[in-house]
N, C-alpha and C positions, 0 to 999 in steps of 0.2 A: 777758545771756548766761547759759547754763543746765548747771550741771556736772550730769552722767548718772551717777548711779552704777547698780549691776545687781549682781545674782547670776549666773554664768554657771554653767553643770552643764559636766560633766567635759568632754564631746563638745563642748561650744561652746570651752571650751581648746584642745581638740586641734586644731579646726579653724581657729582663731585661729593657732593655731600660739606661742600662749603662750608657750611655755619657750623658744625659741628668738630669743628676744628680750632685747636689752642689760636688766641689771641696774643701779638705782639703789639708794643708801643712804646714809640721813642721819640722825646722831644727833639727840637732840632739841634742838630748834632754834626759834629764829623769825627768817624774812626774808618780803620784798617777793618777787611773781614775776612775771611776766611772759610768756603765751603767743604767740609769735608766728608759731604754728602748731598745729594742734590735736595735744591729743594723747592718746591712751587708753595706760591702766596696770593693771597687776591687783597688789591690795595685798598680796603675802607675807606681811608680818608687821608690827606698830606701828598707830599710831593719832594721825593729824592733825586737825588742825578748820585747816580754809580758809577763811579772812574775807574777804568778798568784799561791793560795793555792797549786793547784794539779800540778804546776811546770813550767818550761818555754817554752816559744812557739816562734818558729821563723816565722817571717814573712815577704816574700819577695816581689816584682816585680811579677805581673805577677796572683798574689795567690788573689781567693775571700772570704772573709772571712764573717762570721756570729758571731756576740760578743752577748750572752745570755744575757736579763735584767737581774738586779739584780751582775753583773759580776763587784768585786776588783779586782786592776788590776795596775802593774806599766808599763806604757811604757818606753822602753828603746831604744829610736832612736840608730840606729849605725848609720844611713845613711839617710840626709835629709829624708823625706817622702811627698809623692804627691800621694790621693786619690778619687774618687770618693766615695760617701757614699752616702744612705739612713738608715732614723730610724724608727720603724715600730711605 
């Protein structure tokens, strides 16, 4: 299973419809996760590294990301985290 991350330009936001989407936030941290439904996030602010079977994945400020259902997973906050998100 393959986490997406992307740069999106402003226009891909708006038509995403970005901002109008539930906010998450979590200080720095580490747990287990568990997706049991996919879901894409665009990362506001902070910085995680996701441990996952096929290895680790950093994830920044700035990055949008797509997490595949079915996806184990340990978040490893380094850096508060503030995101937007929808789950499909």
């Amino acid at each position: 299973m393959e986490i997406i991350i992307q740069k999106l330009t402003d226009q891909d936001k708006i038509s995403k419809q970005i901002d109008s989407w539930p906010i998450w936030e979590k200080e720095v941290s580490r747990f287990d996760w568990y997706y049991d439904s996919t879901e894409h996030c665009y990362i506001l602010k902070g910085k995680v590294i996701v441990e996952t079977n096929n290895g680790n994945i950093e994830i920044n400020a700035g990055d949008y990301v797509t997490f595949p259902k079915g996806l184990k997973c340990i978040w490893d906050i380094k850096e508060d985290i503030r995101k937007h998100y929808k789950f499909e």
